[in-house]
C-alpha positions in Angstrom: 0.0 0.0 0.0 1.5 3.5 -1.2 1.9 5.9 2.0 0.1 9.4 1.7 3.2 11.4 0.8 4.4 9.1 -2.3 0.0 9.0 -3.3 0.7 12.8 -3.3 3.5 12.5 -5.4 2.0 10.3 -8.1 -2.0 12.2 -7.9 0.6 15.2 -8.4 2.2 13.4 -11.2 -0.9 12.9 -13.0 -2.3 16.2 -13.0 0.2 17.3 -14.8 0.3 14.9 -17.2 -2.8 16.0 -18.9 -5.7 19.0 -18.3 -8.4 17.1 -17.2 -8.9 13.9 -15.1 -12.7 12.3 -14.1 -12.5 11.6 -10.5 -13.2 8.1 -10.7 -10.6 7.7 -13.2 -7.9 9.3 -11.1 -9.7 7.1 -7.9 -8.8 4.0 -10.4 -5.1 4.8 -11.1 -3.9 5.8 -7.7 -5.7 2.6 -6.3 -8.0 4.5 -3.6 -11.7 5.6 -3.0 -12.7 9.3 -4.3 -13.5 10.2 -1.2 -9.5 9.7 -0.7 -8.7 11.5 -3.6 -10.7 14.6 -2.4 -8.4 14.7 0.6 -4.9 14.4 -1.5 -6.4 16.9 -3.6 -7.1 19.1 -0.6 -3.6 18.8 0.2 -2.2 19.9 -3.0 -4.3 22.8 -2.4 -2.8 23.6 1.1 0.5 23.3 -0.9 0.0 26.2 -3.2 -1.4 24.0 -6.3 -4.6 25.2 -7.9 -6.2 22.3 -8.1 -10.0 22.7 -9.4 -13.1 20.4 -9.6 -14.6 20.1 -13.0 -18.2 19.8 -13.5 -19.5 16.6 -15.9 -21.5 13.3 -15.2 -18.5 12.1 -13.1 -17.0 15.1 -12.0 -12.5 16.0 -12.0 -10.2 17.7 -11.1 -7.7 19.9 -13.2 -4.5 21.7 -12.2 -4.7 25.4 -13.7 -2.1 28.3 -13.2 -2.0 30.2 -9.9 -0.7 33.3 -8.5 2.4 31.9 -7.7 4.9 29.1 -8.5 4.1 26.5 -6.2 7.0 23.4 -5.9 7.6 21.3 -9.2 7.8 17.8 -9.2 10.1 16.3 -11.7 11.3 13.2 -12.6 14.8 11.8 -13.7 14.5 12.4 -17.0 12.7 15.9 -17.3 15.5 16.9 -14.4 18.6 16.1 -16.9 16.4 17.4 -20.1 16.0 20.7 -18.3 19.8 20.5 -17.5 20.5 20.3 -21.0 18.4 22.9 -22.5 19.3 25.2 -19.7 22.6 25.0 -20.4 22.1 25.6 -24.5 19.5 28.3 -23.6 19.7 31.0 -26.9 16.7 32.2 -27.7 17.2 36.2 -29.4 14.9 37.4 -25.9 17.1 39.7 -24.1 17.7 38.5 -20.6 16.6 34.8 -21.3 19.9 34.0 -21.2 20.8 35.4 -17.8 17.9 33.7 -16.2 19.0 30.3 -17.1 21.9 30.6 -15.8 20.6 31.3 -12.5 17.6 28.8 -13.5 20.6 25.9 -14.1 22.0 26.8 -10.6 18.7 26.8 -8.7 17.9 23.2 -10.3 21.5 21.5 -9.4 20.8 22.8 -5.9 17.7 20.5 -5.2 19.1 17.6 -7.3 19.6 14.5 -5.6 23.5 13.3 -5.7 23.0 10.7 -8.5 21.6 13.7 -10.5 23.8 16.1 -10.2 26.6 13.9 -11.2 25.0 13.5 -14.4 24.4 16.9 -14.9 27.9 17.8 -14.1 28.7 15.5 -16.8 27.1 17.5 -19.8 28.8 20.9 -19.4 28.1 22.2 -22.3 29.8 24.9 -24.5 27.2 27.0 -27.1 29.1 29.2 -29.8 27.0 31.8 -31.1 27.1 31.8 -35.1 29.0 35.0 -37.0 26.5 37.7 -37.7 24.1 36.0 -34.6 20.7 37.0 -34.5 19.5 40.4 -32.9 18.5 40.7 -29.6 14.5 40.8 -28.6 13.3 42.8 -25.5 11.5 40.6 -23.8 8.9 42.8 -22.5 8.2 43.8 -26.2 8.0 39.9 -27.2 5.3 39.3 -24.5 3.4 42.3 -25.1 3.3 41.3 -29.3 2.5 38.1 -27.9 -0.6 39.1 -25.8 -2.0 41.5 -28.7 -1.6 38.0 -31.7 -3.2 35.8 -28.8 -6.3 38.7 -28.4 -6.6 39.3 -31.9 -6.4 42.8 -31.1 -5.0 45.6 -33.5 -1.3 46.5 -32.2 -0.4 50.3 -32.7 3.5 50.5 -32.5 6.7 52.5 -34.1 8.8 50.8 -36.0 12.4 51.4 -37.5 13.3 50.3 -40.6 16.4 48.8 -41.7 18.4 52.0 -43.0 16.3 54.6 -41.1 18.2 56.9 -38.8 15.0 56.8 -36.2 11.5 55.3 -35.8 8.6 56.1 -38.6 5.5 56.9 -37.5 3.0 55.0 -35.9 2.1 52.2 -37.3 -1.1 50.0 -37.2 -1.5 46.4 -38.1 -3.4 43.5 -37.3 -1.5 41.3 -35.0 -2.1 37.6 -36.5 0.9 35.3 -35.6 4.5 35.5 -34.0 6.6 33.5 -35.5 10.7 33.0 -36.1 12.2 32.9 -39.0 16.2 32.1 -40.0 16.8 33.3 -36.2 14.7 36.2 -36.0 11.2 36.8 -34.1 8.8 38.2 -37.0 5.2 39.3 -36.5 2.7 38.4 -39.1 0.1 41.1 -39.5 -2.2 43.2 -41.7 -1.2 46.5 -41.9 -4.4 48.7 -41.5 -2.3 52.0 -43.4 -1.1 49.9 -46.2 -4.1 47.6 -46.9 -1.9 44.7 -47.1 -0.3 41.9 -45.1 3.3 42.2 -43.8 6.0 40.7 -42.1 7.6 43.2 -38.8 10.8 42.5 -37.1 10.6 42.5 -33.3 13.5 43.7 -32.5 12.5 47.1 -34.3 9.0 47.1 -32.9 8.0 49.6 -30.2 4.6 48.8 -28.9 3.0 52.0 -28.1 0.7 52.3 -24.8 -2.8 51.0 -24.9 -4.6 48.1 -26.5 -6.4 48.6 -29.7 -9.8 47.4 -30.7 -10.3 43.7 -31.5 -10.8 42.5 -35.0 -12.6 39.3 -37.1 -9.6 36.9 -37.9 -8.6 37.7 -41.8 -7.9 34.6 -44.2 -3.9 34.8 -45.3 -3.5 34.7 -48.6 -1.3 31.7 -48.4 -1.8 27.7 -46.7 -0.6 28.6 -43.6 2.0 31.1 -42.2 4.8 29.1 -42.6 4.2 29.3 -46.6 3.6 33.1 -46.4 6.6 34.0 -44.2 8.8 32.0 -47.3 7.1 33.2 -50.3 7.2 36.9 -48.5 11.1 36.1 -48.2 11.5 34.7 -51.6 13.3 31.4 -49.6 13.4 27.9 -51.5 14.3 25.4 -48.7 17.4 24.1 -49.8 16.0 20.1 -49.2 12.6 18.8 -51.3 10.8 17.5 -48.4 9.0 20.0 -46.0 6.7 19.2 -43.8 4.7 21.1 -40.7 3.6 20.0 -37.0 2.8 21.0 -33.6 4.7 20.4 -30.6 4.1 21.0 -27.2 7.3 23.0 -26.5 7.6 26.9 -26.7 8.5 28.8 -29.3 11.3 30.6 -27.4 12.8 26.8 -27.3 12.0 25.0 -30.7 14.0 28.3 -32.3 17.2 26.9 -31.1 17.6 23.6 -32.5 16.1 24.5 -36.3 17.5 25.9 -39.5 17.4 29.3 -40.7 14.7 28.3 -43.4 12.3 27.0 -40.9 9.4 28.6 -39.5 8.5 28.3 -35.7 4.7 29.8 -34.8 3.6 30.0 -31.5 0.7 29.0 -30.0 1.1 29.7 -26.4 0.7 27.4 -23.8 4.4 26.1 -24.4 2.9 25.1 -27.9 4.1 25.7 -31.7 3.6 25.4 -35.1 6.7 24.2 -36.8 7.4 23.8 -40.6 11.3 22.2 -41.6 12.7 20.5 -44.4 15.1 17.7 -44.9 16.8 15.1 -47.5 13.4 12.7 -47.4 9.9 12.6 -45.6 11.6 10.3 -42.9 14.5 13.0 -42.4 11.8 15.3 -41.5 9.6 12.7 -39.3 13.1 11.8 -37.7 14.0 15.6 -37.4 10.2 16.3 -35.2 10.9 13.3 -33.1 14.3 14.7 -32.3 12.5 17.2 -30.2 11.7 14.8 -27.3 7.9 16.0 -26.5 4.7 15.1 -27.6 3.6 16.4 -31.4 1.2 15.9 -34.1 1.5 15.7 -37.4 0.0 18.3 -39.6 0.5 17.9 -43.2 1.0 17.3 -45.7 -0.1 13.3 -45.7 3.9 11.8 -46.7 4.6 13.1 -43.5 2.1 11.3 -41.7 3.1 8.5 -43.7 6.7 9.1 -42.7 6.0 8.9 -39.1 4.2 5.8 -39.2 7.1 4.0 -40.9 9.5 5.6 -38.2 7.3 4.4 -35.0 7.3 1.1 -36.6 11.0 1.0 -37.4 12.2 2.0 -34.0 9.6 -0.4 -32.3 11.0 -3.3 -34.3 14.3 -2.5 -32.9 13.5 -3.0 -29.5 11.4 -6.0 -30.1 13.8 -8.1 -31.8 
């Protein structure tokens, strides 16, 4: 019989695994009555983790965001993947870097010995490319962020490439924030000109005051990722591109893609990615590579591709 602190442990566990759990279900999996999962849940409460009942036939529970950062539990493997991406942190946001430093050093703190010999182990060393990408403030990146995900009309200055100072105000549609060949990018209709356009970040100033919220336009293109290349004349240099979603944030999926792809977030440590490679398995490998859940979102050889891959590597370790 598990003990109440390791049941807390593994309720916790599972609440974070996924948004919603039925009562009974989460009753089922941690071996106990729901009239015992009430009181864990309880507990997590006491704890600082806003837990809340869902309404439904059965009724649940769901962890949602709080006021404040309550203790995280990890296990072996997301401890030593943090480690890692801690360590390569690069993301163009000004001051991102800095803060995982002192995110790296706060982690190896709590780590248990066996741990932190590991991570010892993978010091690693990042060199930034020649002609690195420009700095983001991160303020401005959160506040573009905040305007795409209200679908609200962003009034800002802007300063062009060879301009000695800002141009006037501009207004645009704020649609989607993406990255492109290392730089953040907003993708937006601009209200003045009557057309869409691509902004870079790093010359955007968001002026004070949100504007008023607009219908969602049609882009004259698939998807982003095929309007952000055709607006930059690109040809990706392989013949196989394909696009998904993974649940990792944008600030984090830019590091470990090339120039030509196209990273879109969708908030919630989510993002549309589109990448190319050699072959339609190169690019199912290349998405797996990433380490976190995904789906596949066109176009079908992809799909295809990924099938072929799951049953490749399952056959390897059934043998």
């Amino acid at each position: 019989m598990s003990t109440p602190a390791s049941r807390l442990l593994s309720l916790l566990s599972l609440l974070q695994a996924r948004r919603d759990w039925p009562g009974g279900v989460l009753a089922d999996r941690l071996g106990v009555s729901p009239r015992t999962v009430r009181r864990d849940v309880d507990r997590l409460r006491e704890l600082g983790y806003p837990v809340h009942a869902t309404k439904g036939p059965e009724g649940g529970y769901r962890l949602d965001a709080g006021t404040q950062m309550p203790p995280l539990l990890l296990d072996d493997e997301q401890a030593v993947a943090l480690v890692v991406a801690l360590q390569t942190a690069s993301s163009g946001v000004a001051g991102v870097d800095e803060a995982a430093v002192r995110a790296l050093a706060t982690l190896r703190q709590v780590m248990p010995a066996r741990l932190r010999a590991a991570a010892d182990a993978l010091q690693v060393t990042t060199v930034a490319r020649r002609g690195d990408r420009p700095q983001v403030d991160r303020d401005v990146l959160l506040a573009v962020g905040a305007v795409v995900r209200a679908h609200e009309v962003l009034r800002f200055d802007y300063a062009g490439g060879s301009d000695a100072g800002p141009r006037p105000a501009r207004r645009a549609e704020a649609h989607h924030l993406v990255t492109w060949g290392g730089r953040w990018y907003l993708v937006g209709f601009d209200l003045d000109r009557a057309d869409w356009r691509t902004f870079r970040v790093d010359r955007m100033t968001p002026r004070s005051g949100s504007g008023p919220r607009y219908a969602p336009r049609a882009l004259p293109a698939p998807d982003v990722a095929a309007f952000v290349a055709e607006r930059f004349a690109a040809v990706a240099p392989w013949p196989c591109r394909g696009e998904a979603e993974v649940d990792m944030a944008a600030t984090e999926v830019t590091r470990w893609v090339g120039r030509d792809a196209v990273v879109e977030s969708l908030g919630e440590g989510r993002s549309r990615v589109a990448l190319s490679a050699w072959s339609w398995d190169g690019v199912a490998a290349t998405f797996t590579m990433f380490g976190v859940p995904l789906r596949a979102v066109g176009p079908p050889e992809l799909a295809d591709a990924m099938r072929r891959l799951a049953a490749r590597v399952t056959a390897a370790v059934t043998q």
